[in-house]
C-alpha positions in Angstrom: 86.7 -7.2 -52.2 86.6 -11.1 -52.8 84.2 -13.9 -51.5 84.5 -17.3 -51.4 81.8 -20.3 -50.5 82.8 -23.2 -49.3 80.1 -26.6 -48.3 81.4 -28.2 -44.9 78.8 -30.1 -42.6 78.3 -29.5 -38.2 76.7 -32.2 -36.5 73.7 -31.8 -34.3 73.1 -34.7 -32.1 72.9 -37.9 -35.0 72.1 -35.1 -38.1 74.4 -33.0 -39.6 73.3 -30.2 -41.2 75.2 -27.9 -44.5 77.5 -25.4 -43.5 78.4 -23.2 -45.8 82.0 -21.5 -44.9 81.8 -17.9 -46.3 85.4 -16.0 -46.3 85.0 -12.5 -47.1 88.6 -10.4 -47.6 88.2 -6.6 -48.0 90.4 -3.9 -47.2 90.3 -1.8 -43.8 92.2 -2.3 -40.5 93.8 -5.8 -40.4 91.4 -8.2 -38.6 90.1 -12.3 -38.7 86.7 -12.2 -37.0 84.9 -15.4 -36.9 81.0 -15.6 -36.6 78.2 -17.8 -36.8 77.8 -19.0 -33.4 80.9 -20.3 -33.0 82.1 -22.5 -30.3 85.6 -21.8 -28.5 87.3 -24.6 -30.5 86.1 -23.1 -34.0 87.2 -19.8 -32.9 90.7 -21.4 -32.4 90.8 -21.9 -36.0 91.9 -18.6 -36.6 95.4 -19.6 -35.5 95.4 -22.9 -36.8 94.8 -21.9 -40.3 97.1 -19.0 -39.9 99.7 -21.0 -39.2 98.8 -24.4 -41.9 98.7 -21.7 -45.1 101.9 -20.2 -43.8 103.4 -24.1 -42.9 102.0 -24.8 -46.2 103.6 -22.1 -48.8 100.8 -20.2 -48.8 101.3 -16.4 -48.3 98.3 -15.2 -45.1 96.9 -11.9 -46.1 97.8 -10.3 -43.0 96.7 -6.9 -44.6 92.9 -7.8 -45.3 90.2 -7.3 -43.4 89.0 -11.0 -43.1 85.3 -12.1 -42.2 84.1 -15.8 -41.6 80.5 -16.1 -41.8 79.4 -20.0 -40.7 75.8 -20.1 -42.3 73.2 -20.8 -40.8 73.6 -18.4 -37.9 71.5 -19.8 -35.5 73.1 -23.5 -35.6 76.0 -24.1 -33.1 79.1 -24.9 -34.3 81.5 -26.9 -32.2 85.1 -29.0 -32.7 87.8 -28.5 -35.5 86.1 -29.6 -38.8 85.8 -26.4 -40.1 89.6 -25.9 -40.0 89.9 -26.9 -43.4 86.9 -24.7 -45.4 87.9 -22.1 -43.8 91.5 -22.3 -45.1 90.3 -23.2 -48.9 88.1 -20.2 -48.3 90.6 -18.1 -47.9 92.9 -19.6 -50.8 89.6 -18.7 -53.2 88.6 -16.1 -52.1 92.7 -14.3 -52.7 92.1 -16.5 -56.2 94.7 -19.4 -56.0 92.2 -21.6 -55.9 89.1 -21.2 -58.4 85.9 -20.6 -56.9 83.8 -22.5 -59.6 86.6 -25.4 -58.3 84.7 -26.0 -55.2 81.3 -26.5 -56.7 79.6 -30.0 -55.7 82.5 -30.8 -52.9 82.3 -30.8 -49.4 85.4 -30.5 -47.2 85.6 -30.7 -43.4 89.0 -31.5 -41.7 91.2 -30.4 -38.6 94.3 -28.6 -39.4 98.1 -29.2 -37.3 99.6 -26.2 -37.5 101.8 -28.0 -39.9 99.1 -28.4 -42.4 98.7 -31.8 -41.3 95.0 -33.0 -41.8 93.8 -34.7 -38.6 90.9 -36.9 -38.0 87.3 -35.6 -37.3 84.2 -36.6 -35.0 80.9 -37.8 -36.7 82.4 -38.3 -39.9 79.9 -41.6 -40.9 77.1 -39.5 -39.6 78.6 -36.7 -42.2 79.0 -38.9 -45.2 75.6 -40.3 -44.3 74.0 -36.8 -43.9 75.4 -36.2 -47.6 74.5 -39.2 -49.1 70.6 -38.1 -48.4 71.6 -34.3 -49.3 73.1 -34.6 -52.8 72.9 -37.5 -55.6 76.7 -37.8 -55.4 78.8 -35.5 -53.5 82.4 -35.6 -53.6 83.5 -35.7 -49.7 87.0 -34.3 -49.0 88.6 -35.8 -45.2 91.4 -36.4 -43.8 92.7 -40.0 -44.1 91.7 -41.6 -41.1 87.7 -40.1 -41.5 87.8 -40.8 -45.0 87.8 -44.4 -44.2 85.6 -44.6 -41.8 82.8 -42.8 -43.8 83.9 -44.9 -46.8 81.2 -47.6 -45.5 78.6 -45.8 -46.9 77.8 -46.2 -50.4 77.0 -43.6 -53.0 79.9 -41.2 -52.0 82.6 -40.3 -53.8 84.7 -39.6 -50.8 88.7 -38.3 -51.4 91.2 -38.6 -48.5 94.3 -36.2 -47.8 97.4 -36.5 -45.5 97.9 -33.0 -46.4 96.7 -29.0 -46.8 98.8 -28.5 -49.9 97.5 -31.8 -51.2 93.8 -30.9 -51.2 95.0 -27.0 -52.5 97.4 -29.4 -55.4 94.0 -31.4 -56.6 91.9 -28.4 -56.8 94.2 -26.1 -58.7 94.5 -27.2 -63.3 97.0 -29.4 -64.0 100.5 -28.3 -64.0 100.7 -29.3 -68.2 97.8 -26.5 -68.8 95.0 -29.2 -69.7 91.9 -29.2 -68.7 90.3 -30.8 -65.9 88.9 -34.5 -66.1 85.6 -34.7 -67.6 84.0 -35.8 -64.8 85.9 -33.1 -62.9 87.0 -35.8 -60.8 90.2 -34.4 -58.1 93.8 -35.7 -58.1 93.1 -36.9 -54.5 93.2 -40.7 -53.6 89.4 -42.6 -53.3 89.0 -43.6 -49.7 88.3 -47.0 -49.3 87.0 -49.1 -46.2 89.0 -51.2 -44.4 88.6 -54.7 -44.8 85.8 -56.5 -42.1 87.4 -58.1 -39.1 87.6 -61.5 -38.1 85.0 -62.5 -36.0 86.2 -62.4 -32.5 85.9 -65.2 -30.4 82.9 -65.3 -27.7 82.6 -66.8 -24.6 80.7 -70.2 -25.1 77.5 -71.0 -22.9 78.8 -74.8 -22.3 81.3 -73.2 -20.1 78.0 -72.3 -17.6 77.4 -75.6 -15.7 73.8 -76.2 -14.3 71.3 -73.6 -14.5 69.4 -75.1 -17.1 65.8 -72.5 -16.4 68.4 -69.9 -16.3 70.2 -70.9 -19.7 66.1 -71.6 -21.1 65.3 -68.2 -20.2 68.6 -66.6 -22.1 67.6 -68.2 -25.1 64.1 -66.8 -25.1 65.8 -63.3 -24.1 68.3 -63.7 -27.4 65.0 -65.0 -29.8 62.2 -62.2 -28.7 65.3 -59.4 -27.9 63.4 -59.3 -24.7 64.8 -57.5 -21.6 66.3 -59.9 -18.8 66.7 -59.6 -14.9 68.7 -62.2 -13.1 68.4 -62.1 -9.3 70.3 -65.0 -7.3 72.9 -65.5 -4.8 76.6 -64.4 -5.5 78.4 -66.8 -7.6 75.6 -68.2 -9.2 76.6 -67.2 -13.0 74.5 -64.2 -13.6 77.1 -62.3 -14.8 78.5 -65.6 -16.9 75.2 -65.8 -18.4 75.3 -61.9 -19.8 78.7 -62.3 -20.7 77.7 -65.0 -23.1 74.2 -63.1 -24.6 76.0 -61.6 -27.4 77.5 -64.6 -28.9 73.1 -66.0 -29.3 72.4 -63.2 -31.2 73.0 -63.1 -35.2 75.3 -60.5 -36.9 73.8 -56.8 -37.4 72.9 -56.3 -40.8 74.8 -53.6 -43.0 72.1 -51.1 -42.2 72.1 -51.8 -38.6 75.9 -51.7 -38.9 76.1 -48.5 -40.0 73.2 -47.0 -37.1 75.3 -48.2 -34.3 78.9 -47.2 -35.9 77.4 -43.1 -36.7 76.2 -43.4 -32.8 79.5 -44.3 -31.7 81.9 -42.2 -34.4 80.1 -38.9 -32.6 81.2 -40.3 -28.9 83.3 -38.9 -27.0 85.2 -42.6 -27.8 84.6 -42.5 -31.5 84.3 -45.4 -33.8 86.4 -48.5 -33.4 87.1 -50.2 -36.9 87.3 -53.4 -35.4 83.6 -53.2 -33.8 82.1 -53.3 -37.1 79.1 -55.6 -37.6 79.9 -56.8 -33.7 76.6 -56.2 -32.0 77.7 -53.5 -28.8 78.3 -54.5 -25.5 77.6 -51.6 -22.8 78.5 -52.8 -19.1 78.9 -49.4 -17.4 79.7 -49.1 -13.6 77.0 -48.8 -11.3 78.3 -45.5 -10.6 77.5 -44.1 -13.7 74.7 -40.8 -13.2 71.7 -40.1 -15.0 74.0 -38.3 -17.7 76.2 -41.1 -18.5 73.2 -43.9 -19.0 71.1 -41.6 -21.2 73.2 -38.7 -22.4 73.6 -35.2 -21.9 76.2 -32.8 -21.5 76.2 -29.7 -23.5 76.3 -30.0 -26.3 74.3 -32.8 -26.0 76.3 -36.6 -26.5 74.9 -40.2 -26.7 75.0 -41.7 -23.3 75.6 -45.5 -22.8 71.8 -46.5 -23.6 72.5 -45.3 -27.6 75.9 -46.7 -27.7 74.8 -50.2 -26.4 71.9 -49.3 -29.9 71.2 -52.5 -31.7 73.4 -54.8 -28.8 73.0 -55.5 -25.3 73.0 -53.1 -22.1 74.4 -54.9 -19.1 73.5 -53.6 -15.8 75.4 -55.6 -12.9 74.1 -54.7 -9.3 71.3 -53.4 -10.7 70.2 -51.5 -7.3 73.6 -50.1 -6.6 72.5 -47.3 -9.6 71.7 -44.2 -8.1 67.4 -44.1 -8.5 67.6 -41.0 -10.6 69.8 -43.6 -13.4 67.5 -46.2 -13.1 64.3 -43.8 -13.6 65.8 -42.5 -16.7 65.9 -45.9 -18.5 62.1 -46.3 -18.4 60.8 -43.9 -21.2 63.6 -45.8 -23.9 62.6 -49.1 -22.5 59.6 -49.0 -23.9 60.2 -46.1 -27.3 63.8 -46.9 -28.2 64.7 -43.8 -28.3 65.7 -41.0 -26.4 65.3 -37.2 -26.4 68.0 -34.6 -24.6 66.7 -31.5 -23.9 68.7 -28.4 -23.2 68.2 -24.9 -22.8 69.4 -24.1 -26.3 69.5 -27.7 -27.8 67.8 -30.5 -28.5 69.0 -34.1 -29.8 67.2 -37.3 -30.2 69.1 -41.0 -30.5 67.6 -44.2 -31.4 68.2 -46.5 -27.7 66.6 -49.9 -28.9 69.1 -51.9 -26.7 68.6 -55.2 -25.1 68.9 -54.7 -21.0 69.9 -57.4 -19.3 70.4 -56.7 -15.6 71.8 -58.8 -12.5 71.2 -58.3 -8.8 71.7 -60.1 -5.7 68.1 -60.8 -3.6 69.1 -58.9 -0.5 71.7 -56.6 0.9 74.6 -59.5 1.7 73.4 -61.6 -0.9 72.3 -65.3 0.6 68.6 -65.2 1.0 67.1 -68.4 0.4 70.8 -70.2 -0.2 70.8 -71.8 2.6 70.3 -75.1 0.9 73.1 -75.1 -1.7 75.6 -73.0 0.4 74.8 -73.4 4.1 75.3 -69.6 4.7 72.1 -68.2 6.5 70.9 -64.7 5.1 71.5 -62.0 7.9 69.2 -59.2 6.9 66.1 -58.3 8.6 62.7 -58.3 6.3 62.8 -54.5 6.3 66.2 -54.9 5.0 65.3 -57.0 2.3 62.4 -54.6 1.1 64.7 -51.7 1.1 66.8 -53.4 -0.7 64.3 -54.3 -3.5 62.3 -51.2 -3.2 65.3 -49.2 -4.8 63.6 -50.7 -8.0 60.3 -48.9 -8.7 57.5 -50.8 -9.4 57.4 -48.7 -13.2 60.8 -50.2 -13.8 60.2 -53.5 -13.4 57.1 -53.8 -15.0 58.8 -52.9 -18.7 61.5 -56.1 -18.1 60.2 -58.7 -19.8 61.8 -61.1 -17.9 62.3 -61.8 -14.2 64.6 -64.8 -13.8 65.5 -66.6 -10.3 68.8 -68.1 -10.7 69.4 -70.3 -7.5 72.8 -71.4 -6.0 74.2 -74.9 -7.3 75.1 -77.4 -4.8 79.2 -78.1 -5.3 78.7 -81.8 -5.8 76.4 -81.3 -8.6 78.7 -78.2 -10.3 81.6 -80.6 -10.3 79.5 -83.3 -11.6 77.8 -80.9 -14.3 78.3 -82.4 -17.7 79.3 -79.7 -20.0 75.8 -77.8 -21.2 74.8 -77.5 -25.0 77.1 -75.0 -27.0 76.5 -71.0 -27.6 76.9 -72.4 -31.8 73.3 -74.9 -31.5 71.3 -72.3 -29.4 72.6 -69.7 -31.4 71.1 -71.4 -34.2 67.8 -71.9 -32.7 67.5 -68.8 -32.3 68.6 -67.2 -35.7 65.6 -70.0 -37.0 63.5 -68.0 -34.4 64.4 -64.4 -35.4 64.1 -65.6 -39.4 60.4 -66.4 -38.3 59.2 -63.2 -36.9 61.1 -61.0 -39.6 58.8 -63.0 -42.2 55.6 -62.6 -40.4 56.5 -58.9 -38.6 59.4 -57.4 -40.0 61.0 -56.9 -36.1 61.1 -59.3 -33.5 58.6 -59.5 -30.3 59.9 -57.4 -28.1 59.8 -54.3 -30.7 56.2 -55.2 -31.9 53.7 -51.7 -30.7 50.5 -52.5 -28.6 48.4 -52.0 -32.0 49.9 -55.2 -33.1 50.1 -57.6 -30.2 46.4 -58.8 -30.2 47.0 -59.6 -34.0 50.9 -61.1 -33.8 50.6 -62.8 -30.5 46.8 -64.3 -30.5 46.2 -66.8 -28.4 43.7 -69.5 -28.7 40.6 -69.7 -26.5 42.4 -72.0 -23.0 45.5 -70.2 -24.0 43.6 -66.6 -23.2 41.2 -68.5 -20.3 44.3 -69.5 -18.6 46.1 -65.7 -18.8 43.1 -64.2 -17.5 43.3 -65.8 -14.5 46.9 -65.6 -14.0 46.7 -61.8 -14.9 44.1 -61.4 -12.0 45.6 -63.1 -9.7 48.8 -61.6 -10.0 47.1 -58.1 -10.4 49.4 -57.7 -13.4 49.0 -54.0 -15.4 48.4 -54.3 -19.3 51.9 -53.8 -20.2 52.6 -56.6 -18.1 50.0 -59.1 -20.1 50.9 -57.5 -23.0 54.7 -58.2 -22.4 53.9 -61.8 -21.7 52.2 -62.4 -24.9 54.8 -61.7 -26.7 56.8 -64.3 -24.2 54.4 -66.4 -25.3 54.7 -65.7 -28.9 58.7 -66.0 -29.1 58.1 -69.7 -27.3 56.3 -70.7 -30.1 58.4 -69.4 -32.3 61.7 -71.0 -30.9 59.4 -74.7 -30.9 58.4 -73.6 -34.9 54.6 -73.3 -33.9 52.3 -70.6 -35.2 49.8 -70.7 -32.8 50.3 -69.9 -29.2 48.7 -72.4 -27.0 48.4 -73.2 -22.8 52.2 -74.4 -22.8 54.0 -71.9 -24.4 51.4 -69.1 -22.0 52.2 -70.7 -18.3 56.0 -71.3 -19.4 55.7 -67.2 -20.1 54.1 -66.5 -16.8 57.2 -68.2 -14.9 59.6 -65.2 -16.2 57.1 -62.7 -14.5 57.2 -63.5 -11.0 58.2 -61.4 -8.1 61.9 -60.8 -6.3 62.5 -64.0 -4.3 61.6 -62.4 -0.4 59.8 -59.8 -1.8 
């Protein structure tokens, strides 16, 4: 009898827990069994790694008795990573590779039936999970992973192209000395690929008019607060989201990382090229539930965790089916969101910045008259269907409720061009630097604990949002989201206090649907 133990990692929503690989051989009736709840495409492995050692040189011990234990028991197990431990287990375990060999390495890899090593899901959230695991483990993926998980420091992480180049490095040198003193392997150190050039964003000159409109993006961009824009077709709602990302700053390395493990365990994976580019999510209004806020079994981020640390853009906001729409309340206000399943459970940070765009009624032209000359044709009950497929919950957790009205042609042709994405951008990186000092996080993200302490206002200031609270019959998330309006106001004119102006500017952003 021989055994052989070998460290490989599953994931499990954003974690990803040890694996240890055991390969028993023993004598008996010829066999490969496979255990440790196993999904279909790890029981697959059986073939693949057949067919690898045999593609590779390797003699298959077709007359043992072989047992695969995945430890622990009770985790799932799902995808081809664990093609590759379980083919080095078997090499140790019939002694051509030495056991004491694998000490201190983890491996994880999908095998061709060539031997080819092909590219894994999750593997930043792997080299991550290691990194917190072990001082610093030596991480053994095929090329393409390798480099993706090379972004996080303290890893020593080794790519191969190749089976029989990962059996090569772990096997003595051919001259009969001994391994390095470090007992480093004869495989290649993975190294990231270099950062892209920034891409070029669409510049918020190019939107002519809409001055309140263009105001109230610059506050959304400063605060990271939530935005609605109801108007008219054709009135740049969707020009004005298009051009959010290019306000805010860069993400920072950790931030970076976050949002690149969220998206290497898609369905999509991890695009290179996205790195340190703040996500843009802009999903159909078709999309279910499912696809906003994840699920699926096992369960995968849904759009909500991929647009983590960017911008969620929600056009035709009512055309979501309710059930969507619902879903997005509990990570408007947590960040986060929790999947729960039968068997499983995952959680995934959501802190995204929504900004949404609707039209005020069913075909569009109520209250354009004026600019446009086309007369709205829906009845009243019409218009508050139409609105009423946004609950009352909903709304009151976006910050911002922004009319933006149909321009008059004359005055769009005459439109001098508007100030450039590059000066308000700067405003509001001075406006972000400000609240990071005093709060570590910007206003939108700051807990009701510290709003009464971050976002005081003086005595008129608090006289004044009384009254427009009562009149209004606003709830306390709703004063409480206005306050921190208020505060990122400030913060954008370079004012500590938070006075009358910067409160009844703050109110404007919270009134109702236009004919509602």
């Amino acid at each position: 009898m021989a055994l052989a133990v070998v460290a490989s990692r599953a994931l499990d929503g954003l974690a990803a827990p040890e694996v240890r690989v055991e390969v028993h051989l023993a004598n008996g009736l010829p066999s490969f069994t496979l255990v440790g709840l196993a999904d279909t495409e790890v029981k697959e492995a059986r073939e693949r790694v057949r067919a690898a050692l045999a593609e590779s040189g390797f003699d298959f011990p077709h007359n043992k008795r072989i047992t695969v234990n995945l430890a622990p028991a009770d985790l799932p197990k799902e995808s081809g990573r664990f093609d590759l431990p379980i083919a080095i287990g078997i090499l140790a375990a019939l002694g051509v590779v030495p056991v004491a060999r694998l000490a201190g390495i983890e491996f994880a890899g999908e095998l061709s039936l060539a031997g080819e090593l092909r590219p894994v899901r999750g593997a930043l959230a792997l080299a991550l999970a290691a990194r917190e695991a072990h001082p610093r483990p030596v991480l053994v993926l095929p090329a393409a992973s390798a480099r993706e998980a090379a972004r996080v420091g303290g890893l020593d992480i080794r790519e191969a192209q190749h089976l029989s180049e990962v059996v090569a490095a772990l096997l003595p040198p051919a001259d009969g000395q001994a391994w390095a003193p470090d007992g480093a392997l004869r495989l290649p150190r993975a190294q990231a690929p270099a950062a892209p050039a920034a891409a070029g964003v669409a510049d918020l000159r190019e939107v002519k008019g809409q001055a309140a409109a263009k105001r109230a993006l610059e506050i959304a961009a400063a605060g990271g607060h939530s935005l609605l824009l109801v108007g008219p077709p054709g009135t740049g709602k969707s020009m004005l989201a298009q051009r959010l990302p290019g306000l805010l700053p860069p993400l920072t390395d950790d931030e970076a990382l976050a949002t690149a493990a969220l998206h290497s365990i898609s369905s999509g994976g991890f695009d290179a090229a996205a790195w340190r580019h703040r996500p843009v999510r802009a999903p159909h209004h078709s999309a279910s539930a499912v696809a906003l806020v994840g699920g699926g079994s096992p369960p995968r981020p849904g759009e909500i965790s991929l647009a983590h640390g960017g911008v969620l853009f929600l056009d035709e906001l009512p055309e979501f089916p309710r059930s969507a729409l619902e879903a997005l309340r509990e990570p408007l206000e947590t960040g986060r969101i929790t999947i729960s399943r039968a068997a499983r459970q995952a959680h995934y940070p959501a802190r995204f910045q929504l900004v949404a765009a609707m039209n005020p009624c069913p075909c569009g032209w109520l209250g354009a008259f004026a600019a446009t000359g086309k007369s709205c044709r829906c009845t009243p009950d019409a218009v508050a269907r139409y609105q009423g497929k946004l609950s009352g919950p909903l709304l009151d957790r976006i910050d911002m409720q922004v009319e933006v009205t149909a321009v008059p042609a004359a005055e769009l042709l005459a439109a001098a061009d508007g100030e450039a994405t590059e000066a308000v951008a700067g405003r509001v990186a001075q406006a972000r630097d400000r609240q990071q000092a005093r709060q570590g996080r910007t206003n939108a993200d700051l807990d009701a604990g510290q709003v009464d302490d971050r976002c005081a206002l003086d005595e008129p200031a608090q006289r004044f949002l009384q009254a427009a609270a009562q009149r209004l019959g606003w709830s306390g998330r709703s004063l409480h989201r206005v306050m921190k309006l208020a505060r990122t106001i400030a913060d954008l004119a370079g004012r500590d206090a938070v006075g009358v102006a910067e409160v009844a500017e703050a109110v404007q952003y919270r009134r109702a649907l236009p004919g509602g």
